[in-house]
C-alpha positions as CSV (number, residue, x, y, z in Angstrom):
1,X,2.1,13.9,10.8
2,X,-0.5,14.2,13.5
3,X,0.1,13.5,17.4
4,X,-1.9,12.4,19.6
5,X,-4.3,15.5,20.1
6,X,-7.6,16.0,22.3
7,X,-10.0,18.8,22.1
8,X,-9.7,21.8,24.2
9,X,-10.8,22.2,27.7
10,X,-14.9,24.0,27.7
11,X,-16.0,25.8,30.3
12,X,-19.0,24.1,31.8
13,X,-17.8,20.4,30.4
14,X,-17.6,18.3,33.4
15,X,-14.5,15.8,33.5
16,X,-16.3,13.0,32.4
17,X,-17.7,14.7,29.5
18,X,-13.8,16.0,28.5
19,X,-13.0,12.5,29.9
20,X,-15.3,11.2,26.7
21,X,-15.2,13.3,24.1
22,X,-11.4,12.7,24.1
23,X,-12.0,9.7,23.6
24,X,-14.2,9.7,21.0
25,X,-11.6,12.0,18.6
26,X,-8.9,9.2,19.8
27,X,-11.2,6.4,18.1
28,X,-11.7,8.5,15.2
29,X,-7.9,8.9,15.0
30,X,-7.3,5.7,15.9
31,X,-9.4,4.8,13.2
32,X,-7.3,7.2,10.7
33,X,-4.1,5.1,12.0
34,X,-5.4,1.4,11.2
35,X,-6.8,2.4,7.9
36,X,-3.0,3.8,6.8
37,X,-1.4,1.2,8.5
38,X,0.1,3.5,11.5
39,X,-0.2,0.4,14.0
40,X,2.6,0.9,15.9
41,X,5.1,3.6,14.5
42,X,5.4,6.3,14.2
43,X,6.2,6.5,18.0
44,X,3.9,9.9,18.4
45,X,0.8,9.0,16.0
46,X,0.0,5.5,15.9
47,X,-2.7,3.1,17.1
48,X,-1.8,1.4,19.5
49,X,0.1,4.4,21.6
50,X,-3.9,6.1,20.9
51,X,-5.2,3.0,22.7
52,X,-3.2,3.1,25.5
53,X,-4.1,6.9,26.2
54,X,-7.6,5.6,25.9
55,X,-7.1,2.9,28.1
56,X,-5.7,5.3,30.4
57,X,-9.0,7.9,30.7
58,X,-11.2,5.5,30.9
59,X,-9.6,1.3,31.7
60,X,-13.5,0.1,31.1
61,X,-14.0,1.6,28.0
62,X,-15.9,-1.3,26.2
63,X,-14.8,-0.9,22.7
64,X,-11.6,-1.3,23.5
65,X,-11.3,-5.0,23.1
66,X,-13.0,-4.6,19.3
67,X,-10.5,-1.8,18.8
68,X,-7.3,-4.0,19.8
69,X,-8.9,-7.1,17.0
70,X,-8.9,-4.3,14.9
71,X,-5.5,-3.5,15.0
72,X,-4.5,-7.3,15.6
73,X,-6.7,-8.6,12.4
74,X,-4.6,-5.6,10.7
75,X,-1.8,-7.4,11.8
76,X,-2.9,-10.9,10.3
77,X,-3.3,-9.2,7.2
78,X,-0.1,-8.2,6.6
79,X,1.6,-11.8,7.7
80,X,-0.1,-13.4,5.6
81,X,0.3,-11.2,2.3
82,X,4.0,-11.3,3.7
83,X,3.7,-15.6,4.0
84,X,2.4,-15.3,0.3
85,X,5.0,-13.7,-0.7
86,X,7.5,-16.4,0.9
87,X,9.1,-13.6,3.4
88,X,9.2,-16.3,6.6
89,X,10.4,-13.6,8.9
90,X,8.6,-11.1,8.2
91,X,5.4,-13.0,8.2
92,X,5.9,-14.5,11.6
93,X,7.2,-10.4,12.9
94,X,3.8,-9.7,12.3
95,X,2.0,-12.6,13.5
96,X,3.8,-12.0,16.5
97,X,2.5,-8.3,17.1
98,X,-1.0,-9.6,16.5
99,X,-0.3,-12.5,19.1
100,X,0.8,-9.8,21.5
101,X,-2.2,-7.6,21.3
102,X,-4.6,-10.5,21.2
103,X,-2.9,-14.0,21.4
104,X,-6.7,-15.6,21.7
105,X,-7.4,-14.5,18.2
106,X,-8.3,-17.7,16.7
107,X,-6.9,-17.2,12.9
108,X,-3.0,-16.3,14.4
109,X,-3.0,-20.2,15.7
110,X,-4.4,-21.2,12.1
111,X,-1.6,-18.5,10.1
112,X,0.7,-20.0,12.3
113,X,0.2,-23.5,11.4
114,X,-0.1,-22.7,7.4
115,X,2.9,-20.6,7.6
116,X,5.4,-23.3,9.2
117,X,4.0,-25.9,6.9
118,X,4.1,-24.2,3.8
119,X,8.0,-23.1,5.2
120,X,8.5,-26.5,5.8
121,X,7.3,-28.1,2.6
122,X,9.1,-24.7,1.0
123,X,12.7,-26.5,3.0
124,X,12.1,-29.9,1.4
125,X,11.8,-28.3,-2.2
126,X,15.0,-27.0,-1.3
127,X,16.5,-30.1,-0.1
128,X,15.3,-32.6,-2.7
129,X,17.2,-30.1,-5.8
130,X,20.2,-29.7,-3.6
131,X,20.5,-33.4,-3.3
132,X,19.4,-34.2,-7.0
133,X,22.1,-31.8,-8.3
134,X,24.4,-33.3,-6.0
135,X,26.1,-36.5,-7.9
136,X,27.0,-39.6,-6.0
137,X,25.1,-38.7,-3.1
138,X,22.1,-41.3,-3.0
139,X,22.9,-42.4,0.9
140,X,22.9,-39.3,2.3
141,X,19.6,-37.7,0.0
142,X,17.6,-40.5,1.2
143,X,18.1,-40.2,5.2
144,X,17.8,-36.1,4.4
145,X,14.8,-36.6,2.4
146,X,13.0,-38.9,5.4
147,X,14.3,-35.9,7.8
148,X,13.0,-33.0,6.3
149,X,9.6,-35.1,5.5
150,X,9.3,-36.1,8.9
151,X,9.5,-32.1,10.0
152,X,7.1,-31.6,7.6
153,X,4.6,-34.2,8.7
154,X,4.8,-32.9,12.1
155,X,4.1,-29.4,10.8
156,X,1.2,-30.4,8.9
157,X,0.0,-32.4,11.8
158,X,-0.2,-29.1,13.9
159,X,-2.1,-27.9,11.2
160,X,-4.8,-30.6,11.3
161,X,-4.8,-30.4,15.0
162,X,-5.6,-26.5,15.2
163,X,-9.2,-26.1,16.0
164,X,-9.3,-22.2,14.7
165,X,-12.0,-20.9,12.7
166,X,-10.9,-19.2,9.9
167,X,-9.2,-20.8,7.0
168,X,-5.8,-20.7,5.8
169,X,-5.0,-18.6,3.0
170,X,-5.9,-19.6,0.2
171,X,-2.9,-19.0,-2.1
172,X,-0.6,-20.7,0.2
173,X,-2.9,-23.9,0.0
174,X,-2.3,-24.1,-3.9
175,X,1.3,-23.9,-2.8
176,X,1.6,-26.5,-0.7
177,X,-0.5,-28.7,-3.1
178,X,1.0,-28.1,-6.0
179,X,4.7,-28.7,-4.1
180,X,3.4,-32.1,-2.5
181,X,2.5,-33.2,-6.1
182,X,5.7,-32.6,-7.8
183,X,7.6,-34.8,-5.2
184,X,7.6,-38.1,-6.2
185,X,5.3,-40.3,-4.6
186,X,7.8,-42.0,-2.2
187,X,8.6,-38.9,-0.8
188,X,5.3,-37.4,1.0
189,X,2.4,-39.2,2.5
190,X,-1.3,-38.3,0.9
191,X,-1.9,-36.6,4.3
192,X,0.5,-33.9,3.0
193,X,-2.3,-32.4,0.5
194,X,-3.8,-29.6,2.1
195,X,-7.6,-28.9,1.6
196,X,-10.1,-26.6,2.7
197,X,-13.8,-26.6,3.8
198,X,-14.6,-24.4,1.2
């Protein structure tokens, strides 16, 4: 486990020159830390706390920004292997650390949307067996079946209303496909189908 560590003090170096080259072994480790996923923990030898000290030598340093989408887009990655795995919480945990190192990443408003919808059509799965297994219950399926679509409508209209760039993941569109096509017709809208542009 390696700390945060910067060469050595030469004689004849100039601050600036120490100033730099301690920076330049930070990116390298920082580089270390994104690659095995050390983003934010462990408190002495992670990324971010790499970034800071960076940040602190030198506050213009212009590959910082690139650095913190690094580490961000890191972050992405691992909510949405997390959404794909249907682990809600932990998928938005980590779309939330991306948000807060870069919330004008494009792709966290377009994870966002794909992983509330896909929760949300996920929810009426749930609903529609609960209330199919559920005998003598017709009145009340019907009003929670209209509920639980209109909360999914809404989510997928954030979804068609996000301008972002990137795409959502592609496994979670089969998902949310192949759920609005098992309901029966009177129970989603054909706006529910997700597609993609590609």
């Amino acid at each position: 486990c390696q700390s945060i560590q910067t060469p050595t003090s030469n004689a004849g170096q100039t601050k600036q020159q120490l100033d730099q080259n301690n920076i330049n072994v930070l990116y390298q480790q920082i580089d270390e830390d994104i690659e095995a996923y050390r983003l934010r923990s462990p408190a002495d030898n992670n990324a971010l706390a790499k970034l800071s000290a960076i940040q602190e030598l030198d506050p213009d340093n212009i590959q910082l920004i690139p650095y913190k989408d690094k580490i961000a887009n890191r972050y992405l990655h691992l909510s949405e292997a997390a959404a794909n795995r249907q682990k809600w919480e932990k998928a938005k945990r980590y779309l939330d650390h991306a948000r807060d190192i870069n919330k004008d990443l494009p792709a966290i408003n377009s994870l966002q949307a794909v992983i509330t919808t896909a929760q949300a059509e996920e929810n009426i799965k749930v609903q529609i067996t609960k209330l199919r297994n559920t005998p003598g219950n017709r009145n009340n399926a019907s009003k929670t079946i209209a509920t639980t679509h209109k909360q999914s409508s809404l989510a997928m209209a954030t979804t068609n209303q996000t301008k972002a760039k990137k795409s959502p993941p592609r496994e979670l569109i089969v998902k949310l496909n192949k759920l609005s096509t098992r309901m029966p017709p009177s129970l989603y809208s054909p706006n529910l189908n997700v597609t993609t542009d590609g």
